[in-house]
N, C-alpha and C positions, 0 to 999 in steps of 0.2 A: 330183037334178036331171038328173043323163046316165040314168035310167030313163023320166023325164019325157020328155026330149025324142026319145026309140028309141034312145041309144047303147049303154045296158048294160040287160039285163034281171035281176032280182033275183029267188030263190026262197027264198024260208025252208024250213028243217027240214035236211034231211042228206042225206047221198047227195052221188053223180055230179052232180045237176043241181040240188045247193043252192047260195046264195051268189050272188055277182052276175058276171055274163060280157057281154062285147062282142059284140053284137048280130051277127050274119054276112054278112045285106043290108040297112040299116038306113034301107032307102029316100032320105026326104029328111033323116034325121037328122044328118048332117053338114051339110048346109047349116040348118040350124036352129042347129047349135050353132057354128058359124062365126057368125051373125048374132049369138043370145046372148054369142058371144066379144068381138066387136065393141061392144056394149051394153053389158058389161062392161070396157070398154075400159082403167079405171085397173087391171084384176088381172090379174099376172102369170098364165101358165100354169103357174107354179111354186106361186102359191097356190092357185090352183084344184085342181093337183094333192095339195097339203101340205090342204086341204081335207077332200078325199076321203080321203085317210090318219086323218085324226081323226075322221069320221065312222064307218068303215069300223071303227074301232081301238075305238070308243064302242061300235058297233052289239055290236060278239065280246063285249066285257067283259060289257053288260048277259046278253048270251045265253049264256055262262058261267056270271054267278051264279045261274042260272036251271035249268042243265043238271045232268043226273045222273051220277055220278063217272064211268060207262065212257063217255059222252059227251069227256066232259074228257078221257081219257086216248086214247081214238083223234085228238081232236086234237092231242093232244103228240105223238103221235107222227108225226101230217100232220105238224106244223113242224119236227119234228126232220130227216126225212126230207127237206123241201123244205131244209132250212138245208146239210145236207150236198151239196147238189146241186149242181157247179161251174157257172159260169157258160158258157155256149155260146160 
C-alpha cells in the first residue's frame, strides 16, 4: 500500500537497491497518505505499522524457501551484522 501511494519503492532480487526503501521526494505522497490515514481512521498507526511487519516478515520467508543456500547465508549474516549494531 505505501508503494502504491509513492512512499516506499520496492525492488526484488539482491543487491544495494533490493528490498523496499522510503521514497526521497515523494511528491504528493504524504498528502495521499495522510488522507488514506484519515479514511482509515479506526487503525492505529501502530497497526498499520504492526501490518507492514507481517507482511514484510511473510514476503522474506516465502523468498527464503525459494533461495539457494549462499543466498541464505549472506543474509544471516546482513541480520547478524545489523543485530549487533548499537542503537544511535
Amino acid at each position: 500500500m505505501l508503494e502504491t501511494i509513492g512512499v516506499l519503492v520496492a525492488q526484488p532480487g539482491r543487491g544495494p537497491d533490493s528490498g523496499a526503501r522510503i521514497v526521497r521526494n515523494p511528491d504528493d505522497a504524504l498528502g495521499r497518505l495522510l488522507r488514506l490515514h484519515f479514511a482509515l481512521g479506526s487503525y492505529s498507526l501502530h497497526d498499520m505499522l504492526e501490518v507492514r511487519v507481517v507482511l514484510e516478515r511473510s514476503s522474506f520467508e516465502a523468498a527464503a524457501r525459494h533461495a539457494p543456500a549462499e543466498d541464505l547465508d549472506a543474509a544471516e549474516q546482513l541480520v547478524l551484522r545489523m543485530g549487533s549494531r548499537t542503537p544511535a
